[in-house]
N, C-alpha and C positions, 0 to 999 in steps of 0.2 A: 420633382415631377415623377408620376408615378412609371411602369414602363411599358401601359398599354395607352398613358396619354402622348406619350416620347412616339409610340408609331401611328398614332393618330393626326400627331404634327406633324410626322414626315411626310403622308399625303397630303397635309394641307400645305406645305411648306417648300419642301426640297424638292417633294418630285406631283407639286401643285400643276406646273404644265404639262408633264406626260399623263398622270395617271388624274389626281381631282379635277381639272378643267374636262379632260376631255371624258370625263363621264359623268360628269354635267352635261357637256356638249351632246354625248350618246341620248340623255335623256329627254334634249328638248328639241334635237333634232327629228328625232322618231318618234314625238308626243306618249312617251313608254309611261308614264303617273299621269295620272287624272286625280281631282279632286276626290277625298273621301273614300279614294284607296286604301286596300289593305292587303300589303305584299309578304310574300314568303320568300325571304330571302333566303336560299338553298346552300347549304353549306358542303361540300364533300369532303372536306378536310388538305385540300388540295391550298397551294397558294393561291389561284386564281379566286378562288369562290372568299375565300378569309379575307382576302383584301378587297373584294365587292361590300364583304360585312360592314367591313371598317368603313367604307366610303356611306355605305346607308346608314349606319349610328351615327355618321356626323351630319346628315342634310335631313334627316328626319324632323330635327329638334329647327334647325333653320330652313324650311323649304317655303318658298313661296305659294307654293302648291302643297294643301295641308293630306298628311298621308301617314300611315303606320305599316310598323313593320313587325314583322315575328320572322325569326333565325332560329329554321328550322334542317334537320343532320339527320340523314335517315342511313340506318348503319343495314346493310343487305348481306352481313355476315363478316365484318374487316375481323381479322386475327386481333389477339389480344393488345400487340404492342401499340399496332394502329387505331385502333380505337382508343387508347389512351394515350395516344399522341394528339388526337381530334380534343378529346373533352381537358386534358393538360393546356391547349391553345385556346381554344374557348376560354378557360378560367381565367389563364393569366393576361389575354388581350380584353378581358370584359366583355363576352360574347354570350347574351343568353338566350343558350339556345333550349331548343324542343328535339330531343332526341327519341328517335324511335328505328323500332327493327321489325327488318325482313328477311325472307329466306332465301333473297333474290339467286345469292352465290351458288345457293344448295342447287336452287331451279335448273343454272344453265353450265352449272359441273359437267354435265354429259351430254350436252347441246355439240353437237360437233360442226354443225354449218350456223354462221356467223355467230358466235355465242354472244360476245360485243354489241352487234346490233340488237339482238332479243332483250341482252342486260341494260341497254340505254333505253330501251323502250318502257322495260318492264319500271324502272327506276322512275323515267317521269310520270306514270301511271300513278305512282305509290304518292308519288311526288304532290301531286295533282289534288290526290282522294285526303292526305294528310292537310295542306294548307285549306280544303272546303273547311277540311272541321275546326282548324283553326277559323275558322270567318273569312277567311284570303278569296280577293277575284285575282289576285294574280301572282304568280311563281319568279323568283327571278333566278336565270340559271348566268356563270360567270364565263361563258364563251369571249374572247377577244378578239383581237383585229387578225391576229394570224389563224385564228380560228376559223376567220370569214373567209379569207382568201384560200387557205388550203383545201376548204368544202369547195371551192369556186374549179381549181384545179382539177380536185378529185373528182367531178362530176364531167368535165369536160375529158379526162384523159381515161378515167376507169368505169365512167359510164354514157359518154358519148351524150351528152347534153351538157346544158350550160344553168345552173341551179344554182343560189346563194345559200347560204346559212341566215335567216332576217332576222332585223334586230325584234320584231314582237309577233307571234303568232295567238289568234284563236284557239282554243283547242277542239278536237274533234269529237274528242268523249267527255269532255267535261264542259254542259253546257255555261257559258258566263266566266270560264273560267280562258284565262291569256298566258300565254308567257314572255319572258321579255329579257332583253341580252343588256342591259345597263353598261356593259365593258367592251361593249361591242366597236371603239373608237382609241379602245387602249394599248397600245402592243405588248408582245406576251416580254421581250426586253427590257421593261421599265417594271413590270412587276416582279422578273426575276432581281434585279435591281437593286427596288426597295425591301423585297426579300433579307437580301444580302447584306444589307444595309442596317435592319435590323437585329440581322443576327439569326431569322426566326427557321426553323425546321420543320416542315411540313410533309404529311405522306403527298405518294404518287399515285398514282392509278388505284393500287393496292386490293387487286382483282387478284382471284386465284391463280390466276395465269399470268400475274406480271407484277404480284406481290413484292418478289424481292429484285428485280430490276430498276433500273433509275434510268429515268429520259436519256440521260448522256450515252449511257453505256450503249446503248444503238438499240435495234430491235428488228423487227420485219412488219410493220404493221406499215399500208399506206399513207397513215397521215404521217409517218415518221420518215417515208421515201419524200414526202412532199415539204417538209421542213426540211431538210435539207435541199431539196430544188429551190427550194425560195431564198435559202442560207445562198445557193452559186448564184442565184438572180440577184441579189444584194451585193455580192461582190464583183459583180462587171457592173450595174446603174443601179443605183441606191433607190430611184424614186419607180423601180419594177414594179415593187410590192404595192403604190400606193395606185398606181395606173392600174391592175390586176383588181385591187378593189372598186376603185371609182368605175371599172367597165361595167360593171353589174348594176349600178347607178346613172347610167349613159346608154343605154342601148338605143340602136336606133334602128326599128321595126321597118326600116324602110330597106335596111341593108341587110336585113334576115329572112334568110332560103324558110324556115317553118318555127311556129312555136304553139304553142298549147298551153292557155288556160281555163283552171277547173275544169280540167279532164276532156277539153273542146280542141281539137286541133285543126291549127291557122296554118296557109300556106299564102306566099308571093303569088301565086297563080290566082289566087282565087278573087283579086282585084285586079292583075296586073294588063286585062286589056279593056278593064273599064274607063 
């Protein structure tokens, strides 16, 4: 067996419950594929996005719902090693992809307020305008479970509202065009995991600004205060993390002081002595 078919049965196989089932499950719970789809699976070279790849080269060929994919790597200026860290895993996991570049890194060098938000924005932009021309109506980005709830967090503690990360949005500039979180039901645990398991080595962030750091080594970014708050929530009640997601999935509009949607803001008062 060759040894991108060896990590291809390891999601079918060993870690089919954590990570194949349940993004399956992400897919049909959230109706993310429709018939006569044509998705741009988004690669960043990160573990999370490689092992979304690996999961769509295998349901592709078996989906009930018929659909194609293109596996597509937009390089926004990674240093030399990591870029040939990305197209070295490509090769040897059987990943073909569509590679193309941008100046993204050069752009937001000298962005001094939030340079992170303007690069994540500018990225799915590029992102967006690459899979049109591919023929793609939709984008898949590899966001997971701890992904969702750390947005759930951050939004409550550093911006005073209560906002999800969803598993499939619209876009706003690109008409027809969606994006859609397929890992959105996975935890980031099982794919470090089968990572490991593998054997396989994958860049990090590998932004100018945190190129040669690794997740472990700590950092100062919020969503890194917020993995860890979730790490000490896990170790007093194990089932925090899955109560903190299902709340965003449960609200109950009758127990909420205000909220706003499409830019319209709802308040308790405005029924409440009808």
């Amino acid at each position: 067996m060759e040894f991108y078919e060896q990590v291809e049965q390891s999601i079918r196989k060993k870690y089919r419950r954590e990570i194949w089932l349940r993004f399956i499950q992400s897919i049909k719970d959230y109706e993310l594929i429709k018939a006569g789809d044509r998705i741009a699976v988004c690669i960043s070279g990160g573990k999370d996005s490689m092992c979304m790849a690996k999961c769509f080269q295998q349901l592709v060929p078996h989906s009930e719902v018929p659909f194609t994919a293109e596996y597509l790597v937009m390089d926004p200026g990674y240093n030399a090693a990591n870029r040939r860290r990305i197209l070295d895993n490509a090769e040897a996991l059987h990943v073909p992809i569509h590679l193309f570049e941008t100046k993204i890194f050069d752009i937001v060098a000298d962005v001094e307020h939030s340079p992170c938000y303007l690069c994540a924005r500018m990225r799915r932009g590029y992102l967006y305008k690459k899979a049109q021309e591919l023929g793609c109506n939709k984008i898949a980005l590899a966001h997971h479970f701890d992904d969702a709830i750390e947005t759930v967090l951050l939004s409550m503690l550093y911006s005073g509202e209560i906002k999800t990360m969803m598993p499939k949005l619209h876009s706003a500039h690109y008409p027809g065009m969606e994006l859609i979180r397929p890992m959105y039901l996975v935890r980031e645990a099982d794919i470090i995991a089968w990572r490991q398991y593998n054997g396989l080595q994958f860049i990090q962030c590998a932004c100018r600004f945190t190129e040669n750091c690794a997740l472990s080594d700590g950092g100062g970014s919020k969503r890194l205060e917020m993995k860890k708050l979730i790490r000490t929530f896990r170790q007093a009640s194990p089932p925090i993390d899955m109560n903190i997601f299902r709340s965003v999935h449960n609200v109950d509009l009758g127990a909420v002081i205000g909220w706003r949607k499409h830019g319209e803001r709802h308040s308790f008062l405005d029924d409440y002595d009808a």
